[in-house]
Structure formats: structure tokens, C-alpha cells
C-alpha positions in Angstrom: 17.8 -45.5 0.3 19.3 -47.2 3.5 17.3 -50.2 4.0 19.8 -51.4 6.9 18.0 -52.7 10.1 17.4 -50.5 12.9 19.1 -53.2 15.2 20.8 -56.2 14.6 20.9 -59.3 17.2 25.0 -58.0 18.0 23.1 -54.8 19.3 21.2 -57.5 21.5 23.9 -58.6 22.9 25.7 -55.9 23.7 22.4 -54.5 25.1 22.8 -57.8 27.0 26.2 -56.9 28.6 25.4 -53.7 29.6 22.2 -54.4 31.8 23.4 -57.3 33.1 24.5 -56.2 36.4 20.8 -54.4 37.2 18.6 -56.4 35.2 16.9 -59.7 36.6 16.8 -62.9 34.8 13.6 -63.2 34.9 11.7 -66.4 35.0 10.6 -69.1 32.2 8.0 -71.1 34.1 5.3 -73.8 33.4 2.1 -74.5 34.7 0.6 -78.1 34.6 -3.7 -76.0 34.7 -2.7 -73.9 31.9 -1.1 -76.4 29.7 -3.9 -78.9 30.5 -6.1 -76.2 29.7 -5.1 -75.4 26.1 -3.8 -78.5 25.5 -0.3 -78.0 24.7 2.5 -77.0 26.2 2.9 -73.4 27.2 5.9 -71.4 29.1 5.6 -68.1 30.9 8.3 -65.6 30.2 7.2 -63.5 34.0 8.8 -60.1 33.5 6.6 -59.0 36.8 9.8 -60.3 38.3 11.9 -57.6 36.6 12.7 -54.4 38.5 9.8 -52.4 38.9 7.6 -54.8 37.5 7.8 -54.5 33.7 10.0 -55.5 30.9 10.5 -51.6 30.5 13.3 -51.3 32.8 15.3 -53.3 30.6 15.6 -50.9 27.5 15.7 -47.6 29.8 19.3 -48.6 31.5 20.3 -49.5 28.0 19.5 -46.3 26.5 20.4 -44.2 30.0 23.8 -46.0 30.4 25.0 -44.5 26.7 24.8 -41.0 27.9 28.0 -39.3 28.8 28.5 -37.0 31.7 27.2 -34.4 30.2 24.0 -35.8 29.5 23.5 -37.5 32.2 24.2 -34.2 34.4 21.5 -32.6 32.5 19.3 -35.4 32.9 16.5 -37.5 30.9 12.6 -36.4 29.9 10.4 -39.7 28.8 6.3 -39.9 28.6 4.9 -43.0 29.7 1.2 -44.3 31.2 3.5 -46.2 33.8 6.1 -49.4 33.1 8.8 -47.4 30.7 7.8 -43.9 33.6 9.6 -46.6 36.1 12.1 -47.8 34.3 13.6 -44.8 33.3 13.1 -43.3 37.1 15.0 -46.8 38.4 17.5 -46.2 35.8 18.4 -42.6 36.3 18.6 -43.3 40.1 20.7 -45.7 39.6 22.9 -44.1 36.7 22.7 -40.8 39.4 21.1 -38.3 37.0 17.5 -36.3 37.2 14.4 -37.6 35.2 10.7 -36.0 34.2 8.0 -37.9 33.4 5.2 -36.7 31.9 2.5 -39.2 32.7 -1.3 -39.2 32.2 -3.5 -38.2 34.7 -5.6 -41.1 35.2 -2.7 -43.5 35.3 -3.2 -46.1 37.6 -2.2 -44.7 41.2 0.5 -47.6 42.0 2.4 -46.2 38.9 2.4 -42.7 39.4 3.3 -43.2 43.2 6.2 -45.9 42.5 7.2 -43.2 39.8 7.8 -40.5 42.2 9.4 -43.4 45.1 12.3 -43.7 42.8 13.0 -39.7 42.8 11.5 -39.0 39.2 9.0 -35.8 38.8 5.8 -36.2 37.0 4.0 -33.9 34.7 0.7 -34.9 33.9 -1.6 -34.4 31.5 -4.8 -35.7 29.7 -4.2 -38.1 27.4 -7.5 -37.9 25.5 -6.8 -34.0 24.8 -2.6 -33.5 24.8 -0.1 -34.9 23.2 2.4 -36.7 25.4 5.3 -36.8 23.1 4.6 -32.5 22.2 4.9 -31.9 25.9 7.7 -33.9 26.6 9.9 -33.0 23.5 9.1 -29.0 24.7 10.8 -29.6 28.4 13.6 -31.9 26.5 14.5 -28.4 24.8 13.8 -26.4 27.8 15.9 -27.9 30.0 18.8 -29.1 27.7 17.8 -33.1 28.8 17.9 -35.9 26.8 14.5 -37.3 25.6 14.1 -40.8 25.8 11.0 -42.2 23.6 9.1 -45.3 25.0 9.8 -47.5 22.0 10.8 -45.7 19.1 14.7 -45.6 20.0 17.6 -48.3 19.0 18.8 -48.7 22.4 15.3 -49.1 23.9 14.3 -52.2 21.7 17.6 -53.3 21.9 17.2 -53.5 25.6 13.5 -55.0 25.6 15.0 -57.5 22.9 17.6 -59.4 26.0 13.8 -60.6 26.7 14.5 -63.1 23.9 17.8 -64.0 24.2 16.7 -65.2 27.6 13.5 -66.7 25.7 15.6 -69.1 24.0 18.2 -69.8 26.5 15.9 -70.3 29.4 13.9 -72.8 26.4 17.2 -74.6 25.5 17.5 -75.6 29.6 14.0 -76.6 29.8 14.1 -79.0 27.1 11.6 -77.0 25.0 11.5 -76.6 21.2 9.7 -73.5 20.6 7.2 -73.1 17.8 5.3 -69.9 18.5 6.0 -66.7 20.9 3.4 -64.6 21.7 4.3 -60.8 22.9 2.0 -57.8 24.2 2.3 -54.9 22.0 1.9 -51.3 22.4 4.5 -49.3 20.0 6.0 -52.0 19.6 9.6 -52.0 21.0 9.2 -55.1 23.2 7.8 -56.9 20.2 10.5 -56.0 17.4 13.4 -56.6 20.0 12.2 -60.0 20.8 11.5 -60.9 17.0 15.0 -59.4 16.0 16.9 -62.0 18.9 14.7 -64.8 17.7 14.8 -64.5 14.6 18.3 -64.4 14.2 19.2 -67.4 16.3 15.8 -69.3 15.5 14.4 -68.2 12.0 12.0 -71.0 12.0 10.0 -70.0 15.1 6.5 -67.7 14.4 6.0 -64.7 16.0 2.3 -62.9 17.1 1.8 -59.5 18.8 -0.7 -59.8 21.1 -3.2 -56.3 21.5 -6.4 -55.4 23.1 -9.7 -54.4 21.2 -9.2 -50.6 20.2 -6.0 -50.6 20.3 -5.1 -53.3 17.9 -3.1 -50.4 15.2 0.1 -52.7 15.3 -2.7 -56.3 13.7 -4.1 -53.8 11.2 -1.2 -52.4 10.2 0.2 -55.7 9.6 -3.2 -56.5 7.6 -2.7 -52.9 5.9 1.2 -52.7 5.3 0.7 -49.7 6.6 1.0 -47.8 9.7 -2.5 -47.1 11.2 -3.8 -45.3 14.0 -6.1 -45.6 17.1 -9.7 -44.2 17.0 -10.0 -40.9 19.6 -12.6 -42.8 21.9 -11.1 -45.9 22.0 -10.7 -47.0 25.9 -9.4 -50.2 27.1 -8.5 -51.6 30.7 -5.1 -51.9 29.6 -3.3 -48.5 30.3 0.1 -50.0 29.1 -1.0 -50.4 25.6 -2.7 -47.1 24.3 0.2 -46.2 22.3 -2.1 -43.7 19.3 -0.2 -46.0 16.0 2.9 -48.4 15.8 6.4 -47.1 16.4 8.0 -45.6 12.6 11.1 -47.7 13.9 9.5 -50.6 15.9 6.9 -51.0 12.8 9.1 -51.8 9.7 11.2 -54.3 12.1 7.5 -55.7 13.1 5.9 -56.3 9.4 9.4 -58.0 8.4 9.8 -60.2 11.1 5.9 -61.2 12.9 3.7 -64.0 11.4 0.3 -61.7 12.6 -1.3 -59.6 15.1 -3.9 -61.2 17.7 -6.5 -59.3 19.2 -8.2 -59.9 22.8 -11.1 -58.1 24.8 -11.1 -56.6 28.2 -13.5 -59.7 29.1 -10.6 -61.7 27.9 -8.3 -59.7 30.0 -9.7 -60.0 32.8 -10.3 -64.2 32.5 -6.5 -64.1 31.8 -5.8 -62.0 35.2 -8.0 -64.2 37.6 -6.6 -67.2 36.2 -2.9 -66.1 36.8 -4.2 -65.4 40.2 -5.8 -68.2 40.9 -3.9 -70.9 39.0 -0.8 -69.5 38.4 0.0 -67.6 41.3 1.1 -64.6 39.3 0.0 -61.0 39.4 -0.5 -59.2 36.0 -1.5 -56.0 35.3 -4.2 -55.8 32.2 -2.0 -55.0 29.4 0.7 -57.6 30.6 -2.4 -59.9 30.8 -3.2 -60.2 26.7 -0.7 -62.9 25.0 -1.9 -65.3 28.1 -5.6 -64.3 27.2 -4.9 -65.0 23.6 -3.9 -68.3 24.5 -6.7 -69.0 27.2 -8.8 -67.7 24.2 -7.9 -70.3 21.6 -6.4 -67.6 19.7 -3.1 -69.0 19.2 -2.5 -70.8 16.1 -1.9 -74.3 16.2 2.5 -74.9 16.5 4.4 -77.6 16.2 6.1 -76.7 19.6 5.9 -75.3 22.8 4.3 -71.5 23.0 5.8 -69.2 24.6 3.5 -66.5 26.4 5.5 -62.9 27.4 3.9 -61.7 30.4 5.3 -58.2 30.5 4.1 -56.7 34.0 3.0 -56.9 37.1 2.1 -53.0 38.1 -1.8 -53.1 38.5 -3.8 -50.8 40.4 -4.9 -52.5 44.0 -8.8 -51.5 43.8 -8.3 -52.4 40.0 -7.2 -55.7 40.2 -9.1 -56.6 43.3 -12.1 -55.9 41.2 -11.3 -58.1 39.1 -10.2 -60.8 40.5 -13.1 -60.7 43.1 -15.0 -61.8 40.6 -13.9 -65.6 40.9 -16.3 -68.3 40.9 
């Protein structure tokens, strides 16, 4: 059997190259509240600053960019509760070729109406009673288009790994020697690509996938060896990390390379988004919002460095978020 990895850090950093004229560098920051706090020293890798306001866009003009004229004439299909739905409708525009999203229904507003801004049509659906990848892979076929999976895809992780190459560059100007990184995990693809780019240029650094109560498949199946799944009623406040069980590509790369799996609540969540509001300036969505609650929290294990803390997205519903964050003391 091939036991060859899915990607390797030269997949990286070609992914690199090739989204470097759209993507955004996006910002490594530090906050004298939060590392008085916590007590340690913590930066902020902000991919709110990416184009349109996730990490997601980074892997979607990886993967779009490959396809040849032909593909790209008969355009892309993705399913998506929001971030990789926008990514892949920013990259299509800009790669000039049609894309369908098939979205749930009760996505948050902001992301189905950004989604159709950038020219992208949406089919929706319920997400407690379809399957998002069935429907998607049926119009792929229908319409001769390319499918382009939210995680599960070399190019895709690939792309969301250039988060960590900046990681450690960005670190290396800062002065910081990192001990720990803590990442938001859905299926996984942001997670594995980081871990591959660290890993390979700093072996020595621990890695934690952060996930919300419910929906913490990718900390048990690290506990398991296994991949598991997510309970039918489970229901969280972060849209962007329902994904049903860990990626089959995204969770050998995980179990290999991640030190463990932390898991917040949505009353964590919600601390974490009011103080990156009030403290930090920054506006996160919920699911974005989980490796800074794990470190609020006191979840973080004890490093002999500075932690790094992926904030992975901005896009949170107005009347949402102003909920939320109304409820400042």
C-alpha cells in the first residue's frame, strides 16, 4: 500500500506561488490584554483580513487556478455553510469561470448574500435532512463542472497550509519562538495544511485543533485512531464547523502530525468574540472564535514558547454578533 503523504511542504510552496498575486498576507499581531490575560505570550494569525473574510479563499484559487480551459469553461460545483461558498465564488470570478454553491438554508445571511455579490448561484438545502456533498456531486455530473470539496482535496489544504508558512515567517520577524499553534477545525484542511508547513520547517513545535462541543469528531478521533462522526442533533453557534466526521485525506495527515484536539463551548465562544471586540478590536465569526476561546479558557497546554492562535474568519451574521456582543459588561 502507498503510504506516501497527501501533500508535502514543496506542494506548500508552490501553492504559495500561485496565490500570491490574490491572496493577502495577512496579519500576525499581539495584544498586550490578551497576553496579560493568560499569562504568556500569544500572537494572532487574523485571516478576517483575507479576501472575503476567511482562510478559505486561500485553498479555492489554488485548486481553481489548476484547471485548464476546459474546465474552467464548464465551471466549478462546491458545498459549503459559507467561508470555502466565498472563496470559491471570489476565485471563479476572478479565474473568469461559473460556480454553484450548494449552501444550507439557514446559513448565516451575510454569507449567502456575499456568496451571490461575487456572481456564484446558490442551491440550498437542509442540512439536518440532505446531504450536501450527494447534491453537489449530482449537478458536478449534470453539468460536466468540476467539484471542488471543502477540505478533502490536495490543492485545497495545500492552499490553507500558506497559512503556516506565513505562521513561521511572520514569527521569525517578530522575534517569537513558537511553542504551540492552535487551529479551528472543521474537516480538517486548514489544520493538516498548517501542520504539514510547520512541521516540516519546525518539527519541534505542538500542534492542537481547536473544535466546538458537538462537533469535536476530529479530538475523538484523535482519542479513537479512528474516524468518528457527529451526532444528528448536534447544534452549535459555529456554522463553519459542522463538518458530519474528519476529512479521509485531512484525517490521516491530522493523527500523524497534531499533539491533541481541544474542545470549547458556545459560552466560550461567545467570551472569545466580545473580547476580540472589545479588547482586540477584531471581528470574528463563532467558529473563527474557538482556538482564542481555548486559550482564554485555560485550555492550552502549558509551552515553552509563544502560542500561536489561528483566527480563521471574520464573516458573522450582524443580528448574530450584535447579540452577542451586546452582552458586555
Amino acid at each position: 500500500m502507498d503510504q506516501s503523504p497527501v501533500i508535502t511542504i514543496a506542494d506548500i510552496i508552490d501553492a504559495a506561488n500561485v496565490i500570491a498575486p490574490t491572496a493577502i498576507r495577512t496579519p500576525l499581531l499581539e495584544n498586550d490584554a490578551l497576553n496579560d490575560r493568560v499569562g504568556r505570550r500569544v500572537l494572532l494569525k487574523f485571516e478576517g483580513a483575507q479576501r472575503t473574510g476567511s482562510f478559505k479563499f486561500r485553498g479555492a484559487y489554488n485548486r481553481l487556478a489548476r484547471l485548464d480551459e476546459r474546465e474552467r469553461a464548464a465551471g466549478v460545483v462546491a458545498w459549503s455553510s459559507g467561508n470555502h461558498a466565498q472563496g470559491v465564488a471570489a476565485a471563479a470570478k476572478l479565474l473568469g469561470m461559473p460556480a454553484t454553491i450548494v449552501m444550507p438554508a439557514d446559513a448565516p445571511a451575510i454569507k449567502l448574500a456575499n456568496t451571490r455579490a461575487l456572481g456564484a448561484e446558490i442551491v440550498t438545502y437542509d442540512r439536518h435532512r440532505e446531504s450536501r456533498e450527494e447534491i453537489a456531486t449530482a449537478l458536478s455530473q449534470e453539468r460536466g463542472a468540476t467539484l471542488v470539496p471543502s477540505f478533502d482535496d490536495p490543492f485545497i489544504i495545500a492552499g490553507q497550509g500558506t497559512t503556516g508558512l506565513e505562521i513561521l515567517d511572520q514569527a521569525a520577524e517578530a522575534g517569537a519562538d513558537i511553542g504551540q499553534i492552535l487551529v479551528c477545525c472543521g474537516g480538517g484542511g486548514l489544520t493538516a495544511g498548517i501542520a504539514t508547513a510547520v512541521k516540516a520547517r519546525a518539527p519541534g513545535i505542538d500542534l492542537y485543533s481547536v473544535e466546538p462541543v458537538g462537533f469535536d469528531d476530529t479530538a475523538r478521533s484523535l482519542a479513537s485512531g479512528q474516524r468518528e462522526t457527529v451526532s444528528a442533533d448536534a447544534r452549535s453557534i459555529c456554522d463553519a464547523l459542522m463538518a458530519p466526521s474528519p476529512g479521509a485525506m485531512t484525517f490521516p495527515i491530522n493523527r500523524a502530525l497534531l499533539s491533541g484536539g481541544l474542545v470549547v463551548s458556545d459560552d466560550q465562544v461567545r467570551d472569545a468574540m466580545r473580547f476580540a471586540f472589545s479588547s482586540l478590536k477584531l471581528v470574528v465569526e463563532p467558529g473563527g472564535a474557538v482556538a482564542l476561546a481555548a486559550m482564554l479558557s485555560g485550555l492550552a497546554p502549558s509551552c515553552y514558547g509563544a502560542s500561536v492562535v489561528v483566527m480563521s474568519g471574520s464573516n458573522v451574521d450582524p443580528a448574530a454578533y450584535a447579540a452577542i456582543i451586546g452582552d458586555i459588561g
